[in-house]
Backbone as JSON, one array per atom type, in Angstrom:
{
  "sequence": "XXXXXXXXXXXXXXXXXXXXXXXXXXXXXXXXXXXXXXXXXXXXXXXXXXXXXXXXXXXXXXXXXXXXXXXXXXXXXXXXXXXXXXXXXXXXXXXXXXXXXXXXXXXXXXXXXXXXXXXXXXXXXXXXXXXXXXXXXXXXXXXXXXXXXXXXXXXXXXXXXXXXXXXXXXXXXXXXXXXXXXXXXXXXXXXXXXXXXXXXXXXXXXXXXXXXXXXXX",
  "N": [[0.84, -1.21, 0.0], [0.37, 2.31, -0.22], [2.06, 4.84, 1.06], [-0.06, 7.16, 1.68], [-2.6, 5.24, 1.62], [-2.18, 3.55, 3.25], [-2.13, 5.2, 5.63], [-4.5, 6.26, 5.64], [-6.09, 3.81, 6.24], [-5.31, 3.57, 8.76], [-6.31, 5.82, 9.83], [-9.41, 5.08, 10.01], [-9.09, 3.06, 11.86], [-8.5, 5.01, 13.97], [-10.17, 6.92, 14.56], [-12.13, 5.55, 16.01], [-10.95, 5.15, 18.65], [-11.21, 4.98, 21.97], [-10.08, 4.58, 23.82], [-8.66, 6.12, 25.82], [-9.42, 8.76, 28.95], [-9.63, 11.15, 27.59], [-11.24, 11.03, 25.33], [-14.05, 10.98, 25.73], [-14.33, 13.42, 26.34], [-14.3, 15.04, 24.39], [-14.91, 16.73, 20.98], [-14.16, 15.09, 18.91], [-11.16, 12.98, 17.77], [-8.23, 14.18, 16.39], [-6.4, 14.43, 13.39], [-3.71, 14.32, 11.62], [-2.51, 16.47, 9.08], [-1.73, 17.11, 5.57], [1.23, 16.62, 3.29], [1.59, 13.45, 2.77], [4.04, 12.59, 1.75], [5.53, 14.2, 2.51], [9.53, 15.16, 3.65], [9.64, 16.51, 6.26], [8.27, 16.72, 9.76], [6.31, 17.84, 11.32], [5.69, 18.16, 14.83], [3.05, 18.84, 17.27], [1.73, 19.79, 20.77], [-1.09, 19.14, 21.17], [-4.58, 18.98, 20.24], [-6.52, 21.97, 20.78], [-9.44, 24.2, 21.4], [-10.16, 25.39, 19.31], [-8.98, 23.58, 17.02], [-9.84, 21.18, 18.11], [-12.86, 21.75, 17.11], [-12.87, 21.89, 14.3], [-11.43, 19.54, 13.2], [-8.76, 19.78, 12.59], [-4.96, 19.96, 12.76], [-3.22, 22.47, 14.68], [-4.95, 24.78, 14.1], [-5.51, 26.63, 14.78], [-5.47, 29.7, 16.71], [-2.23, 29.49, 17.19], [-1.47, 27.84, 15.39], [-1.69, 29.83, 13.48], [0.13, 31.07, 13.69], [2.21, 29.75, 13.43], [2.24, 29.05, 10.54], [2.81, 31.43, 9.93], [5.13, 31.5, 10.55], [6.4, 29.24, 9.01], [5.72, 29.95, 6.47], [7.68, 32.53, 6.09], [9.96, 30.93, 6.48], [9.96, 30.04, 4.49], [8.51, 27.3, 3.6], [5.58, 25.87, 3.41], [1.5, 24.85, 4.81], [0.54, 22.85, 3.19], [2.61, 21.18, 1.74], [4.36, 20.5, 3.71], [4.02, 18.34, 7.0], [1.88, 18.42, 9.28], [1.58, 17.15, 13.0], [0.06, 15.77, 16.09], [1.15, 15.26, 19.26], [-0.7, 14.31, 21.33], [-4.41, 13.05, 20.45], [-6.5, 13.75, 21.31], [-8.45, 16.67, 22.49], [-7.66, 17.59, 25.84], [-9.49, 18.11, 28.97], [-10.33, 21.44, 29.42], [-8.24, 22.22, 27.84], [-6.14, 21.51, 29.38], [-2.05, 21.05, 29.83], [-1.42, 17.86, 28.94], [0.28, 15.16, 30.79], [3.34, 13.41, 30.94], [2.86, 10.52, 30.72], [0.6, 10.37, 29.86], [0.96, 11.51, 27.32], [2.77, 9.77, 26.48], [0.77, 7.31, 26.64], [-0.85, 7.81, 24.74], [0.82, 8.62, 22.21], [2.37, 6.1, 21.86], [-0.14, 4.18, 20.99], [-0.67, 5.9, 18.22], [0.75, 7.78, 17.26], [3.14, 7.16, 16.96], [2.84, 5.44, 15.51], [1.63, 6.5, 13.11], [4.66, 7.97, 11.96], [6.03, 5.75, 11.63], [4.83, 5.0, 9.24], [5.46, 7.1, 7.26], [7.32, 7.36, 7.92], [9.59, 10.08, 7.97], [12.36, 12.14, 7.17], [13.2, 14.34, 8.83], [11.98, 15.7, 11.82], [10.12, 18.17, 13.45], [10.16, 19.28, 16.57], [7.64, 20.67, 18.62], [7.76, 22.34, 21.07], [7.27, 21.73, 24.64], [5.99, 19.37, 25.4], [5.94, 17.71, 23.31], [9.06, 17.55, 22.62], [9.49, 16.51, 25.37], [8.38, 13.48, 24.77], [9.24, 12.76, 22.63], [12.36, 12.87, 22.38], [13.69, 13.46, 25.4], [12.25, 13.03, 29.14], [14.05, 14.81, 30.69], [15.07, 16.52, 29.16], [15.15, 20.33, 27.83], [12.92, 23.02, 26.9], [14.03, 25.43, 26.61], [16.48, 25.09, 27.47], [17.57, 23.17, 25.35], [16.44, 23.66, 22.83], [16.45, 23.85, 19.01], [18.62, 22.27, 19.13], [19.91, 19.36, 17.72], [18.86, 15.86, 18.07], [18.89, 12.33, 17.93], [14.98, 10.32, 17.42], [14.04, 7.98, 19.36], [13.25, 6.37, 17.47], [15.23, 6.88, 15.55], [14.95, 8.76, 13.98], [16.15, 11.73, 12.57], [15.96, 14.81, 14.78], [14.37, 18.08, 15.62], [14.13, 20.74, 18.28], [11.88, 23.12, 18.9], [10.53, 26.7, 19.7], [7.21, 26.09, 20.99], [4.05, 27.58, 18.95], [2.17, 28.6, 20.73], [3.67, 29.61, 23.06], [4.94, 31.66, 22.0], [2.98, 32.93, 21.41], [2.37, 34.04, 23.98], [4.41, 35.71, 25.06], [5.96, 39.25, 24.71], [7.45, 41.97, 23.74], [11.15, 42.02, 23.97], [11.88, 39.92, 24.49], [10.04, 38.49, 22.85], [10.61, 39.12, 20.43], [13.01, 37.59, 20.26], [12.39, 35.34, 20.73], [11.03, 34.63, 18.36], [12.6, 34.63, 16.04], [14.4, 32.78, 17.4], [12.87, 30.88, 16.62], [12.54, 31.09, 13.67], [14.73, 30.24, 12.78], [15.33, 27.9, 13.47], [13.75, 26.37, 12.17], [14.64, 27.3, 9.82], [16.82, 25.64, 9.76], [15.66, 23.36, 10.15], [14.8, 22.75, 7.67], [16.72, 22.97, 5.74], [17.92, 20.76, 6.43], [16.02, 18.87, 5.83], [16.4, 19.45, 2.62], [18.75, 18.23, 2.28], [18.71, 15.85, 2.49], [16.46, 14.82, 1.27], [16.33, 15.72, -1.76], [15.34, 17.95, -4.23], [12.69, 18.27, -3.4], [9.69, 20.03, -2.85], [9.02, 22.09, -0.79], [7.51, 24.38, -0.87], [4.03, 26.2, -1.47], [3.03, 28.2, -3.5], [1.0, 29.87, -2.41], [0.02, 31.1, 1.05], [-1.35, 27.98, 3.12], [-4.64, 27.73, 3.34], [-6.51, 27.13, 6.02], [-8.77, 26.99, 7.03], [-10.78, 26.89, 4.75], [-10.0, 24.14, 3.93], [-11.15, 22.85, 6.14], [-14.49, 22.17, 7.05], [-16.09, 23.68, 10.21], [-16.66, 21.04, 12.83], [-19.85, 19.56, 13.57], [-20.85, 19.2, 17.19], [-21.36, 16.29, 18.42]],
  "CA": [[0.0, 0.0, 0.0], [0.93, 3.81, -0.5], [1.57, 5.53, 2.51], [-1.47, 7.88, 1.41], [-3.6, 4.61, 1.67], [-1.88, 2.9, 4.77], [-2.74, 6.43, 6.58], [-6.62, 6.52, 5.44], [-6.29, 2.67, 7.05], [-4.72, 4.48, 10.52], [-7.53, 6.99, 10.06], [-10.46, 4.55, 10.15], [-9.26, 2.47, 13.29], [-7.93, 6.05, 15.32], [-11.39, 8.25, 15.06], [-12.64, 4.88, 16.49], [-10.52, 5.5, 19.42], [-11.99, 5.0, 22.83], [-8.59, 3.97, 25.02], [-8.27, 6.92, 26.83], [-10.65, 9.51, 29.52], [-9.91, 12.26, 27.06], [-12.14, 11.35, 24.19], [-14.71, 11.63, 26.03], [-14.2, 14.94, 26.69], [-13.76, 16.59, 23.01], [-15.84, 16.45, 20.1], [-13.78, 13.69, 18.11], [-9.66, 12.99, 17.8], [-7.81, 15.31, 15.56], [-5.48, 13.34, 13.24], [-2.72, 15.25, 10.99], [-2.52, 17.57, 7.96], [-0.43, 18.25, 5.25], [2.02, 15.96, 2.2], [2.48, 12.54, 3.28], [5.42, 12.38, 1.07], [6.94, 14.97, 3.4], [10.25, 14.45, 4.58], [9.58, 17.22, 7.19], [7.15, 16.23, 9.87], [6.33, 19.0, 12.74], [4.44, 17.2, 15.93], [2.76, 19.58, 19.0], [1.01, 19.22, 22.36], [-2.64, 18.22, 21.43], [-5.62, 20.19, 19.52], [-7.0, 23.29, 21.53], [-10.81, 24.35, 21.41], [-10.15, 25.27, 18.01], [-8.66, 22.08, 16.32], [-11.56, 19.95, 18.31], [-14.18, 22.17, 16.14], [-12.61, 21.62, 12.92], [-10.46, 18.4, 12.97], [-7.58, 19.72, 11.82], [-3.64, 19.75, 13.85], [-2.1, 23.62, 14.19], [-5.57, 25.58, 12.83], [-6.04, 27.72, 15.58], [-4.13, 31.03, 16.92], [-0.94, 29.39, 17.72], [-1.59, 27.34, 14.22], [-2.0, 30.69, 12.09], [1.63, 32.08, 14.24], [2.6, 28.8, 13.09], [1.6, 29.23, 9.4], [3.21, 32.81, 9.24], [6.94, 31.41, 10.46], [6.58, 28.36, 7.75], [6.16, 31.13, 5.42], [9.2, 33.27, 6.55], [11.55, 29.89, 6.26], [9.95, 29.27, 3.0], [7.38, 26.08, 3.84], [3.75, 25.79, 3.56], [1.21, 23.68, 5.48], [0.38, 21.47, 2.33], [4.09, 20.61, 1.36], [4.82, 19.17, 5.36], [3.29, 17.19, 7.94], [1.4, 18.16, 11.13], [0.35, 16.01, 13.65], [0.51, 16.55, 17.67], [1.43, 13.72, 20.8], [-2.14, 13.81, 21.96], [-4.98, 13.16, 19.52], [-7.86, 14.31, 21.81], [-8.73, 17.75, 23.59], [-7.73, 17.3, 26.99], [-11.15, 19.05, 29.11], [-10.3, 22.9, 29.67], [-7.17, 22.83, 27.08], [-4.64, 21.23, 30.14], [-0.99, 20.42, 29.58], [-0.99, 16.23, 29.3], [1.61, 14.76, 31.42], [4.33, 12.25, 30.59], [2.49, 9.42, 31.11], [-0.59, 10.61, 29.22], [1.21, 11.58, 26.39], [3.24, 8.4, 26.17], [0.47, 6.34, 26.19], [-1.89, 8.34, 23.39], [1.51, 8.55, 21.1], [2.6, 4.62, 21.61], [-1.26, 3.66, 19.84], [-0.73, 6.88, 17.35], [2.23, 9.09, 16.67], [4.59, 6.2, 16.64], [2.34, 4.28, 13.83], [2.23, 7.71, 11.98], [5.39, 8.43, 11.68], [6.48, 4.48, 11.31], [4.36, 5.2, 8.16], [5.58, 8.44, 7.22], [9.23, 7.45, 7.82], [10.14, 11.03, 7.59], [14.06, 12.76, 7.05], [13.12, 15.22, 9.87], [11.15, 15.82, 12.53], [10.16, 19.53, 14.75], [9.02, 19.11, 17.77], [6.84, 21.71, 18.79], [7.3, 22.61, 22.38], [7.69, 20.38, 25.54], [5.46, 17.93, 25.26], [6.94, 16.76, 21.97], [10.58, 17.61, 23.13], [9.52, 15.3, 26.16], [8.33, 12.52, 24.44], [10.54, 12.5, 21.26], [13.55, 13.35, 23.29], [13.42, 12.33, 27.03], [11.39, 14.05, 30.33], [14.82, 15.61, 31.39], [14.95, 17.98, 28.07], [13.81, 21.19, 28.0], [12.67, 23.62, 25.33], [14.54, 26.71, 26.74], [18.03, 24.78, 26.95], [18.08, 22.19, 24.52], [16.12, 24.08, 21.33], [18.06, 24.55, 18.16], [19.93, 21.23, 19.27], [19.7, 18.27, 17.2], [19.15, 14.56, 18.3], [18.07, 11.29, 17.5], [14.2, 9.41, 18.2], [14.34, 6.17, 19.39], [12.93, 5.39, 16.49], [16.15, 6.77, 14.91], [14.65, 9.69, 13.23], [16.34, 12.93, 13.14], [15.36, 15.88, 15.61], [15.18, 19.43, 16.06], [13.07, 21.56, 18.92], [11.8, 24.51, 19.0], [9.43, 26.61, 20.98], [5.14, 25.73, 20.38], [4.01, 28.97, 18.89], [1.47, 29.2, 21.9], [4.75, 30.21, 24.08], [5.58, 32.93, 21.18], [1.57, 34.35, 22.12], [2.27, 34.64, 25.71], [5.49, 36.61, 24.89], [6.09, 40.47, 24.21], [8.74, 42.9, 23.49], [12.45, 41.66, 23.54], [11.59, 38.54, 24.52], [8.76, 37.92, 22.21], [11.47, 38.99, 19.48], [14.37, 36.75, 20.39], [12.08, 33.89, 20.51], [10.49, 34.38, 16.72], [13.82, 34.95, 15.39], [15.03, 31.35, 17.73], [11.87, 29.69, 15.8], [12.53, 30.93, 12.31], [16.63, 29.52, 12.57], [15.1, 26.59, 13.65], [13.04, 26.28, 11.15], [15.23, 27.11, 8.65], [17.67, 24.58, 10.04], [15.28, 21.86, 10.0], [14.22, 22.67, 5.82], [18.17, 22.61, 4.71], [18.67, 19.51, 6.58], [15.43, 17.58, 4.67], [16.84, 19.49, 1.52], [20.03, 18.04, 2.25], [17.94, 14.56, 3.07], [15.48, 15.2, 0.14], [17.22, 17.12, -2.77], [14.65, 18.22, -5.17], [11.42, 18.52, -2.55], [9.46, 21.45, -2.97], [8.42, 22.9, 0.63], [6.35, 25.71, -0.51], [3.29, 26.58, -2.62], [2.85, 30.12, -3.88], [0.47, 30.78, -1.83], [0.09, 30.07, 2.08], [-2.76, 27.1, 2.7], [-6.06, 28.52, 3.92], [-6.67, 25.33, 6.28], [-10.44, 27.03, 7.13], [-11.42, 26.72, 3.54], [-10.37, 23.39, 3.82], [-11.83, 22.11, 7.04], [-15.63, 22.6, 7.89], [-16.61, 23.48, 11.64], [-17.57, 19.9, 12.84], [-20.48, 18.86, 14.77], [-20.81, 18.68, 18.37], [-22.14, 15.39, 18.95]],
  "C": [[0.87, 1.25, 0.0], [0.7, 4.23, 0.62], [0.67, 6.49, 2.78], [-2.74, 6.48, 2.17], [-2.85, 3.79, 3.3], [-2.01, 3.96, 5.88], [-3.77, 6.46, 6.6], [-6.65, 4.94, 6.42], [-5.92, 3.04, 8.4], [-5.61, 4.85, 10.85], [-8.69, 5.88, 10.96], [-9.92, 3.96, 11.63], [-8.98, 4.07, 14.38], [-8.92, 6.79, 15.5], [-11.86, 6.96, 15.94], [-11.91, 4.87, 18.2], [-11.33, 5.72, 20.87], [-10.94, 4.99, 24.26], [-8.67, 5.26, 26.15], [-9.2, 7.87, 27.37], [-10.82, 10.91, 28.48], [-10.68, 12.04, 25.82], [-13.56, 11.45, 24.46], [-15.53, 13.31, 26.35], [-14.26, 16.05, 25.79], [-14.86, 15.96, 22.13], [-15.5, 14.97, 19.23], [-12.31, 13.93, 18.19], [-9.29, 13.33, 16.51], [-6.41, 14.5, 15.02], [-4.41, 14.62, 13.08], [-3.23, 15.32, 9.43], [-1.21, 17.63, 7.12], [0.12, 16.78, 3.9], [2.57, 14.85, 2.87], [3.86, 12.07, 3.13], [6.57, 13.58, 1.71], [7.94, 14.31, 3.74], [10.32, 15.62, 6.07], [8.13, 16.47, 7.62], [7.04, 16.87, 11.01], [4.95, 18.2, 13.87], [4.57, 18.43, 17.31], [2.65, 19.12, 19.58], [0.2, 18.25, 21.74], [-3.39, 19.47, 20.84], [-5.83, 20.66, 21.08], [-8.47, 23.17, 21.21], [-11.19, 23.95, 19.78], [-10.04, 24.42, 16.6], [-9.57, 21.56, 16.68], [-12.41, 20.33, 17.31], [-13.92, 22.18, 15.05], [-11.44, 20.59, 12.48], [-8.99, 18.94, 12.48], [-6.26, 20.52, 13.04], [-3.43, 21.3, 13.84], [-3.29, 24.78, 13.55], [-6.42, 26.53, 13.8], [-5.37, 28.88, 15.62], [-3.02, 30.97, 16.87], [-0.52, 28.4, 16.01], [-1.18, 28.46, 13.12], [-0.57, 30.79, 12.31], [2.52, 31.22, 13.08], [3.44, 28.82, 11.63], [2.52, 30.54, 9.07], [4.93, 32.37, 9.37], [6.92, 30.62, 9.45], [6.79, 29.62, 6.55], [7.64, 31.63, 5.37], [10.21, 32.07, 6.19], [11.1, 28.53, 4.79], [9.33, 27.85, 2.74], [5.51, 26.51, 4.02], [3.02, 24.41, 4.36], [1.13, 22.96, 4.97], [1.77, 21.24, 1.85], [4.7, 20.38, 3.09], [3.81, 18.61, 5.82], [3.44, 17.69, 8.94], [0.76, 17.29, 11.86], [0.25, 16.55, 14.89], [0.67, 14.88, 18.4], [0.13, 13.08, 21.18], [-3.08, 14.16, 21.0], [-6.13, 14.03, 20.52], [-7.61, 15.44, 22.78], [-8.59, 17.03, 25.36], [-8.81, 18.55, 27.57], [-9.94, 20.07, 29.87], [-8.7, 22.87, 29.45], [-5.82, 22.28, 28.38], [-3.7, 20.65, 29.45], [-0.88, 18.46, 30.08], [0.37, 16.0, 30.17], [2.16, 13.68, 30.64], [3.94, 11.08, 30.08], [0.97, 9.47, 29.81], [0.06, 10.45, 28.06], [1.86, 9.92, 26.0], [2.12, 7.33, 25.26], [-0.8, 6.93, 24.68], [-0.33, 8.28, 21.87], [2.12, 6.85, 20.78], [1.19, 4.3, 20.66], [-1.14, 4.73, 18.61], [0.45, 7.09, 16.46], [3.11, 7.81, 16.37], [4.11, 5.59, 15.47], [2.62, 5.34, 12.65], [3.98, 8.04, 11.45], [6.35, 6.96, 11.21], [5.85, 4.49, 9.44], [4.91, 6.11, 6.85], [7.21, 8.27, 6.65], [9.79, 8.93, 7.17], [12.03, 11.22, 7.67], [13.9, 13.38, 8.31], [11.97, 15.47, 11.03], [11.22, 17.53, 13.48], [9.2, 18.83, 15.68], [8.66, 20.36, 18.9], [6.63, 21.95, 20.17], [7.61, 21.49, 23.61], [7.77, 19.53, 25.83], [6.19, 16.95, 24.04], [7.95, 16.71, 22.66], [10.96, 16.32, 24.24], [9.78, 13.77, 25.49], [9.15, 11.96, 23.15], [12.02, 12.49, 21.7], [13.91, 12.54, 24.84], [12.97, 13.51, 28.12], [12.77, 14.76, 30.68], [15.14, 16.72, 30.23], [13.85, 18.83, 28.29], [14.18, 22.31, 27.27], [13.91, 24.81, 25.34], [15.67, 26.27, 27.15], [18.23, 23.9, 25.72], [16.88, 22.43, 22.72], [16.99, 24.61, 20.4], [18.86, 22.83, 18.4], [19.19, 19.87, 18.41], [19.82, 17.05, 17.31], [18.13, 13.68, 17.58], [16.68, 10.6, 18.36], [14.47, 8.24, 18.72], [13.84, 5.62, 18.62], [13.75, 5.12, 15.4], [16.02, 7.91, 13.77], [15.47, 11.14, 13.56], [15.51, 14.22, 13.45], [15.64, 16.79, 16.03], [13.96, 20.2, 16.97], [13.18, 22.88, 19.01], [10.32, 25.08, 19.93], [7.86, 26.48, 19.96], [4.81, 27.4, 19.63], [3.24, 29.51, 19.94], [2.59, 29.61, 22.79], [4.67, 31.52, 23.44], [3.77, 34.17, 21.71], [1.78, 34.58, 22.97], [3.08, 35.73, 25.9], [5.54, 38.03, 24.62], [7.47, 41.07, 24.27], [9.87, 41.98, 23.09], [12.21, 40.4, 23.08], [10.84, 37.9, 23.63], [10.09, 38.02, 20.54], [12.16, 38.03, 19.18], [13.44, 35.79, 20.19], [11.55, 33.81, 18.94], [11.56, 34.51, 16.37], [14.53, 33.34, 16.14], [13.85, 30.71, 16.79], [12.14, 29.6, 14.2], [14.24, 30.22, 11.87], [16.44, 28.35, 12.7], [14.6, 26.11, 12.97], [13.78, 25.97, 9.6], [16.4, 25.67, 8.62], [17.07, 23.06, 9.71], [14.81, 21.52, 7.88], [15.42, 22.6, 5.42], [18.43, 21.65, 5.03], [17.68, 18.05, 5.88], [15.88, 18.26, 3.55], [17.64, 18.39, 1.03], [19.28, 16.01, 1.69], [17.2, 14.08, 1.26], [15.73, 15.75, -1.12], [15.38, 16.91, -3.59], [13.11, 18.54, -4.75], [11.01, 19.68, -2.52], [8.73, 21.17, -1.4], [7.14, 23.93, 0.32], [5.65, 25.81, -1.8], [3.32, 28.34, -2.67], [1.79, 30.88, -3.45], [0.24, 30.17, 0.35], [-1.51, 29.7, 2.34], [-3.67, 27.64, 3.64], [-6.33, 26.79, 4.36], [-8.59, 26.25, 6.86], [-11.17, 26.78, 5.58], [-11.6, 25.79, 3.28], [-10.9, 22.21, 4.89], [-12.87, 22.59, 7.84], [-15.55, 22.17, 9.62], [-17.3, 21.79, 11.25], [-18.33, 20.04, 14.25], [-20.55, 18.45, 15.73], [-21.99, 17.63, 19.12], [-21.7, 14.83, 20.22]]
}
């Protein structure tokens, strides 16, 4: 099978998804977005309010921030791959722990990306950094630095863009300017990986156009 069609087979068993207290809690589990044939593959926390109401990874506030640095380092959302650690809204948007995340990315993220077999990987903040990395990394020493998954994939962190909203002035500077180096770092090294991969369309992807508000059943 085509890793297009061995992902739509992921799909069908993961909305079915019942394993854990948080799907209860959200409207439905929020897969990933974007060029399976990526060799870039950017993984967050977990959808927000916003992702629950329209299935889709990265398509909220911290999604658009997201959306505007890809631009800047010359990537679009349809030429990579978003996913996140945790498929389902945790109730009132909390940070998953260790343990949580673990066990929602062992049934998930690890099949995705076993699929995927990407060149690169970002990992978007702590939770990733945790679980791709190990619980003693942390975003604000070890971003910018490059290691291996245990799955053997190469890895680069940087901060979530929800950090970059909380931020202002200097600080809010220095950190968009640490995200877009990182950024750029991680697109020359799938170049390098990838030769001939286009990253970017000519225009950046309107992900509301392509994912209706869903239904709160």
């Amino acid at each position: 099978m085509s890793i297009s069609e061995q992902l739509a087979a992921l799909e069908k068993e993961f909305n079915n998804c019942t394993a854990c207290p948080f799907r209860k809690d959200c409207i439905a589990p929020v897969g990933w977005y974007g060029n399976p044939e990526s060799p870039i593959v950017f993984v967050g926390e977990g959808p927000g309010q916003v992702e629950d109401e329209y299935g889709c990874p990265l398509i909220g506030p911290s999604g658009q921030l997201l959306d505007k640095a890809l631009w800047a380092a010359k990537m679009t959302r349809d030429r990579v791959m978003t996913t996140n650690v945790i498929k389902c809204r945790p109730k009132g948007n909390r940070t998953p722990d260790i343990a949580e995340a673990e066990e929602c990315a062992k049934r998930w993220l690890l099949k995705e990306l076993e699929i995927m077999q990407p060149k690169v990987i970002v990992a978007l903040g702590g939770v990733a950094l945790h679980y791709l990395g190990s619980p003693d990394m942390r975003i604000t020493r070890d971003r910018g630095q490059w290691f291996r998954t245990e799955q053997g994939f190469d890895c680069i962190a940087t901060y979530h863009p929800a950090y970059l909203l909380r931020q202002y002035g200097k600080q809010l500077v220095a950190a968009k300017w640490d995200v877009f180096h990182d950024l750029v770092a991680a697109r020359e090294r799938a170049e390098q990986l990838c030769p001939g991969y286009n990253f970017m369309s000519e225009e950046p992807t309107k992900l509301f156009k392509l994912f209706p508000k869903r239904p709160n059943i």
